[in-house]
C-alpha positions in Angstrom: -9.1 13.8 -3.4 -6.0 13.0 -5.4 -6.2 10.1 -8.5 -3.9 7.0 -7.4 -2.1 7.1 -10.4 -1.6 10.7 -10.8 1.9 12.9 -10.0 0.5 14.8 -8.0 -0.4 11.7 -5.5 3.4 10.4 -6.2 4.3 13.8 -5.0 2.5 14.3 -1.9 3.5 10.8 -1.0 7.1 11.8 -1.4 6.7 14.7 0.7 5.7 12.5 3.7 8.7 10.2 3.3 10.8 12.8 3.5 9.7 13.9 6.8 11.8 10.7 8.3 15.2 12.0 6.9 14.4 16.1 7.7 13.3 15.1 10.9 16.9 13.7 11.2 19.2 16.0 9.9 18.1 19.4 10.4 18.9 20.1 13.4 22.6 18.7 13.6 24.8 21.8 12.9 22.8 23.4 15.4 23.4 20.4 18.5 27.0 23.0 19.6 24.3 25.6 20.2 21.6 23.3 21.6 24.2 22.3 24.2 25.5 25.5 25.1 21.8 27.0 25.3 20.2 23.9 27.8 23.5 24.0 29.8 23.9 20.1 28.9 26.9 17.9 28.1 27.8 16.8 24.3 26.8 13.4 25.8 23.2 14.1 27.0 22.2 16.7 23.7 23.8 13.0 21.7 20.8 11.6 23.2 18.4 13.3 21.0 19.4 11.7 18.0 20.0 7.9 19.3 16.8 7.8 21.0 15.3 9.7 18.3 17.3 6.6 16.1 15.8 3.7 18.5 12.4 5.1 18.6 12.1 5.2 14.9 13.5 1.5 14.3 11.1 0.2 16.7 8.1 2.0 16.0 8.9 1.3 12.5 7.8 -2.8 13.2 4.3 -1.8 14.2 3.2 1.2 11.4 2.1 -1.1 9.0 -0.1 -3.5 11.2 -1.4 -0.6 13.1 -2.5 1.0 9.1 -3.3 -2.5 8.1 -6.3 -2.6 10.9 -7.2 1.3 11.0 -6.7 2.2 7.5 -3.9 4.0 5.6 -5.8 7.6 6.3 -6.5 7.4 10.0 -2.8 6.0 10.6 -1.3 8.7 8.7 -3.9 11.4 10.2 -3.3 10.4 14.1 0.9 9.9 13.6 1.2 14.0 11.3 -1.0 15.2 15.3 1.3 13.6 17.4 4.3 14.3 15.5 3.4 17.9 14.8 2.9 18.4 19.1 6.0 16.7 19.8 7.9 19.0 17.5 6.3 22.2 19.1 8.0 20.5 22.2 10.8 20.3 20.6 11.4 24.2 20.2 9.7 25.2 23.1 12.3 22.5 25.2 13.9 24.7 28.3 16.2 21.9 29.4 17.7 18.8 27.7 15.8 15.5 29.5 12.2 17.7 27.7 14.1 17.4 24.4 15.6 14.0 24.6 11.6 12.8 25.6 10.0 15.3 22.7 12.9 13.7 20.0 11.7 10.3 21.2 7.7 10.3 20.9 8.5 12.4 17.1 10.1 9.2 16.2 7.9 7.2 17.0 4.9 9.3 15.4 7.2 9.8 12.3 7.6 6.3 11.7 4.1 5.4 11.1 4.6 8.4 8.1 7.8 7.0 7.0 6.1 3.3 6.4 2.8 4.0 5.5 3.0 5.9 2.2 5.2 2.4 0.6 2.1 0.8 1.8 0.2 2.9 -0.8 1.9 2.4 -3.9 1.6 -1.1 -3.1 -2.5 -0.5 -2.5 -2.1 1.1 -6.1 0.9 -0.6 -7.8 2.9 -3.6 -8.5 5.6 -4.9 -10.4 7.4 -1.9 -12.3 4.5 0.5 -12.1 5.3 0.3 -8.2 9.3 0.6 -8.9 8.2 3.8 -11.3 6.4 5.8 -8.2 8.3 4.6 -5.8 11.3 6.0 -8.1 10.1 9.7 -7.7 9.4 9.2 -3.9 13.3 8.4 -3.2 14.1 11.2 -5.4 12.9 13.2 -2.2 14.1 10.4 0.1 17.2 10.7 -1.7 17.8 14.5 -1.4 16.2 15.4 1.7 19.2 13.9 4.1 21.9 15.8 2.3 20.3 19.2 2.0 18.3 19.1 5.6 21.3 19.5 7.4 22.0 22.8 5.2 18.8 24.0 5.5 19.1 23.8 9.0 22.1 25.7 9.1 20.9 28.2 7.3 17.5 28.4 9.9 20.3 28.3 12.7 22.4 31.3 11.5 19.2 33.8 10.8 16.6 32.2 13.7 18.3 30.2 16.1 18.4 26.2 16.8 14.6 26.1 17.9 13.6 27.5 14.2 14.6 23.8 12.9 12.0 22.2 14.9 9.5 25.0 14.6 9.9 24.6 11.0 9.3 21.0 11.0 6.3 21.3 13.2 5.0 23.8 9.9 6.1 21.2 7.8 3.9 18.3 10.5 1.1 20.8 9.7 1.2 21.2 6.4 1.2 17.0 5.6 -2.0 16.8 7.9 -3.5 19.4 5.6 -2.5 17.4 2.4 -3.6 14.1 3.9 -6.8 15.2 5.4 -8.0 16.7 1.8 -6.4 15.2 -0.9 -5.5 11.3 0.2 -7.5 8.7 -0.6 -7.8 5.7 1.3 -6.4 3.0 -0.4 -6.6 -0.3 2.0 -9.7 -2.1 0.1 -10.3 -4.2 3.5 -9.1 -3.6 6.8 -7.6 -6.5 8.7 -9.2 -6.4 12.2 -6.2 -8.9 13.6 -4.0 -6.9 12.0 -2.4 -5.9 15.3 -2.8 -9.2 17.1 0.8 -10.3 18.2 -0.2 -14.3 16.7 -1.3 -12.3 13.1 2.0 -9.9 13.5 4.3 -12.9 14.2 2.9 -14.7 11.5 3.1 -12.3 9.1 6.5 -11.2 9.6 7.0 -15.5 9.4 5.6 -15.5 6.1 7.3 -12.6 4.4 10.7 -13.9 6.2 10.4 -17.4 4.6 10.6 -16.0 1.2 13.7 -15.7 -0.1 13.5 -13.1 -2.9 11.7 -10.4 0.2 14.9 -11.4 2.1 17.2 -10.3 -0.4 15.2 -7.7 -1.2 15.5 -6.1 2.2 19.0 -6.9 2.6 20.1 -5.1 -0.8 17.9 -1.8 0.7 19.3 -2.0 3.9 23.6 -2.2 1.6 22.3 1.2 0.1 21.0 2.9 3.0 24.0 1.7 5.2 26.4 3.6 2.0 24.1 6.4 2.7 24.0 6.6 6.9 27.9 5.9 7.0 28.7 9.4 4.6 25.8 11.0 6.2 27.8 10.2 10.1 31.0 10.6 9.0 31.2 13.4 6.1 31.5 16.0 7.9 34.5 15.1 9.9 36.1 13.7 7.0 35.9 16.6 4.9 36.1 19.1 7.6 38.1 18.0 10.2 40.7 15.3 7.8 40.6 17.8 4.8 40.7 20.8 6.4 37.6 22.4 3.9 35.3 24.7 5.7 31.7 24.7 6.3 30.9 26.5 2.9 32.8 24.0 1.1 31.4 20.7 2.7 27.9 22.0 1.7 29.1 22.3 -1.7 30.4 18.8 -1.2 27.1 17.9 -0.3 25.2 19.4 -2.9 26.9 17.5 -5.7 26.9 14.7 -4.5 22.6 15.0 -4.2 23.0 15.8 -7.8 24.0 11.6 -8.0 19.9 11.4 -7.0 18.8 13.3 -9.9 20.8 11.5 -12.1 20.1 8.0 -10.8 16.3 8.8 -11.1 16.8 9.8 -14.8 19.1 7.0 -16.0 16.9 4.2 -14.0 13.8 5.5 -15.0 14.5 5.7 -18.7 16.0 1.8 -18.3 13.2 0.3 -16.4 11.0 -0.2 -19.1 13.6 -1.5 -21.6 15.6 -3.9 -19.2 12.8 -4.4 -16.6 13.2 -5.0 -12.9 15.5 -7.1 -11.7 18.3 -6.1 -14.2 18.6 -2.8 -14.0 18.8 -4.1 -10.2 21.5 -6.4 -11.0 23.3 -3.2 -12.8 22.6 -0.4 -9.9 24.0 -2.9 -7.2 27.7 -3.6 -9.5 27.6 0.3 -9.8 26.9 0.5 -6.2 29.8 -1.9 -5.6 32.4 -0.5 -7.6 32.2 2.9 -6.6 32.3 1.8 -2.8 35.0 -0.1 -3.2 36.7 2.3 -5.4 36.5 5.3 -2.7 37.3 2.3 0.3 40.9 2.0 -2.1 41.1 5.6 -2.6 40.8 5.9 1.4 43.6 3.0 2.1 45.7 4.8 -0.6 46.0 7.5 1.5 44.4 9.8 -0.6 43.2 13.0 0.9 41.2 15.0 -1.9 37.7 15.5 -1.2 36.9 14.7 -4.9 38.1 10.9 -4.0 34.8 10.9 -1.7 33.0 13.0 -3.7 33.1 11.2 -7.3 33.0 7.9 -5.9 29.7 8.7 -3.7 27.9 10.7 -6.4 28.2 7.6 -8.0 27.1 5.3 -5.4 23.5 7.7 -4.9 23.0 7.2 -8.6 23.2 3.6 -8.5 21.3 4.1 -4.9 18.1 5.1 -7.2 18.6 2.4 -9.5 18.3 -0.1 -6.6 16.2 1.3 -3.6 12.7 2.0 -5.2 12.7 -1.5 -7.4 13.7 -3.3 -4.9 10.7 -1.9 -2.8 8.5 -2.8 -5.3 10.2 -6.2 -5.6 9.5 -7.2 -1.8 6.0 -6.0 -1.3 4.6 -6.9 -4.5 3.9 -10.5 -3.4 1.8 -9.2 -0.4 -1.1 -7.2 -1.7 -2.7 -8.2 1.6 -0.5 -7.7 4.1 1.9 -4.7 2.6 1.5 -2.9 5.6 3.3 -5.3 8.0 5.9 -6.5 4.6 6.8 -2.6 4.7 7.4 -2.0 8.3 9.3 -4.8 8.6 11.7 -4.2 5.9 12.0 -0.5 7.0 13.0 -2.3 10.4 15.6 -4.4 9.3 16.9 -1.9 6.6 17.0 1.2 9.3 18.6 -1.3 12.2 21.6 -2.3 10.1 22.1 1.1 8.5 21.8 2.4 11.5 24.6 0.2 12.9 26.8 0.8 10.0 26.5 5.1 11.2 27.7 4.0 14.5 30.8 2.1 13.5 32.0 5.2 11.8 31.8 7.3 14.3 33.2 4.8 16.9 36.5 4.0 14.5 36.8 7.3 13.6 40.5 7.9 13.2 41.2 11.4 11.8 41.2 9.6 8.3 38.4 9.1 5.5 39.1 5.5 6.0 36.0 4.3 8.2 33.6 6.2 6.3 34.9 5.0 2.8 35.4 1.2 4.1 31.5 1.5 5.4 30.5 3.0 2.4 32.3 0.2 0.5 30.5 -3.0 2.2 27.3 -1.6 2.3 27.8 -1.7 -1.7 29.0 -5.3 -0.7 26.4 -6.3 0.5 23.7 -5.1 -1.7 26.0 -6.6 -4.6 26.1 -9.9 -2.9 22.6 -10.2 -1.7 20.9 -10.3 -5.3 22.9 -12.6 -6.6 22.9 -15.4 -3.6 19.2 -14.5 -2.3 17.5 -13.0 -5.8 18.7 -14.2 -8.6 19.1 -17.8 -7.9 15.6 -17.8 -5.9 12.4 -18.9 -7.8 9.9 -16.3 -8.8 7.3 -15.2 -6.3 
């Protein structure tokens, strides 16, 4: 079994975080193919990523209580099975209604992987030691969207659209193996009413009534939204506004992952010196700026890819300067309830960045504007939510 405290544990908790995002992503530059090959419509293959987008926010509310009874082990154990199974559906799917069902019961195995390992580092950690691991597990978290979907395209040109799921289902494998042998279980004391809907609602009560967790949440939920609104609408915008090719916008892609690295080496050098909530303070006016900046850019009627490139390299770096301490900021009050303080927050930070997705593709208008002026409230609203909710709210 791994230490708590040791990189390799940071790691392999990382590495099941980012199954939420691959799971995602993969597989979209091959959904043309997928459509063709099941003789569906664009609307029915569409329906393996909402429902796989609904069964992930909902599941997402009962991870934690469910890891909170059982244990963080057995949760994590049970959800890499099911998700594993469902993926092998997934490639072995002959026509669309198997695939949409298979996408659905993956999400809501993947959630309980996506929720549980936070839960850890807050069985381990609190305060900034928690920011500092949590830090290294967005790196992944930060990454994996942007380069799944050119992974997958790569698997799609030399195998085929079933290789992305087949290789996730390696991937579902390979976690169990990791968990089973080198996890530790880190829940000191079960809660045995964990999971009864009076304990649930009054858990989710408690963490609601604080404002600090509030803010907490809602400045997540401002840099996931940046993220989800150029992950929906990137490609059109660069492709299909620009006129770039494919090559190209994965280039465009790549840099602007290289915003992760560089967030996670500025914000972990400044933690220690400026502590939590300011560099927090800093990484949401970053976030702010560079939103609004590229939302300008966009009215301006500029058509450059660097004007969305610069601008959202910038807005990742400030998205690792915010996301991991402000994790560590909402669960560290609730050492005994972190599993349903995590789901929750993962629920309301996934519903509205979620949303924000969906708004760009529904006012797409053959111009970057949508995208950048999504990109540019999220910041908004990270910005604006620690300095009503946070910074005028008494310590926990």
């Amino acid at each position: 079994m791994l230490r708590p405290d040791s990189r390799a544990m940071t790691l392999l908790l990382g590495a099941l975080v980012a199954i939420a995002p691959l799971s995602m992503d993969i597989y979209l530059p091959s959904l043309p193919s997928m459509t063709q090959a099941l003789g569906a419509t664009v609307d029915e293959v569409q329906l393996t990523v909402s429902v796989y987008m609904f069964g992930w926010g909902v599941a997402q509310l009962f991870a934690g209580p469910v890891s909170d009874r059982f244990g963080r082990r057995p949760a994590l154990l049970w959800a890499l099975v099911v998700y594993t199974l469902a993926s092998v559906a997934c490639a072995l799917a002959r026509d669309v209604g198997t695939l949409v069902a298979a996408r659905f019961v993956q999400a809501l195995s993947m959630a309980t992987v996506a929720v549980v390992p936070r839960a850890v580092v807050r069985d381990i950690h609190a305060g900034e030691r928690a920011a500092q691991m949590l830090s290294t597990m967005m790196l992944v978290l930060g990454v994996a969207p942007v380069l799944a979907p050119i992974l997958g395209a790569e698997l799609h040109l030399r195998f085929g659209w079933r290789a992305t799921f087949a290789f996730v289902a390696l991937y579902g494998v390979a976690a169990w193996i990791a968990v089973r042998f080198c996890l530790p279980e880190t829940l000191r004391k079960p809660d045995p009413d964990a999971l009864d809907p009076r304990t649930m609602v009054g858990n989710w009560s408690r963490v609601l009534s604080s404002r600090r967790y509030v803010g907490f949440t809602l400045i997540i939920a401002g840099a996931w939204s940046g993220l989800f609104a150029f992950l929906a609408g990137s490609a059109f915008v660069f492709v299909d506004a620009m006129g770039e090719s494919a090559r190209a916008f994965s280039l465009y892609l790549g840099l602007v992952s290289l915003g992760v690295f560089a967030g996670t080496a500025v914000s972990r050098r400044m933690l220690p010196r400026i502590g939590l909530e300011r560099l927090i303070g800093a990484s949401t006016a970053v976030m702010f700026a560079s939103g609004t900046g590229m939302a300008a850019l966009a009215w301006l009627g500029t058509r450059e890819p660097l004007a969305i490139v610069l601008p959202m390299f910038v807005f990742m770096a400030a998205y690792m300067g915010t996301v991991p301490q402000s994790t560590a900021g909402a669960l560290t009050p609730y050492p005994q309830i972190a599993g349903s303080a995590a789901s929750l927050m993962s629920f309301v930070q996934f519903s509205i960045a979620a949303t924000a997705a969906l708004l760009v593709g529904v006012a797409w208008d053959g111009t970057p504007r949508p995208m950048a002026s999504a990109i540019g409230i999220a910041g908004a609203l990270a910005f604006v939510a620690f300095r009503v909710l946070v910074r005028r709210a008494p310590p926990a």
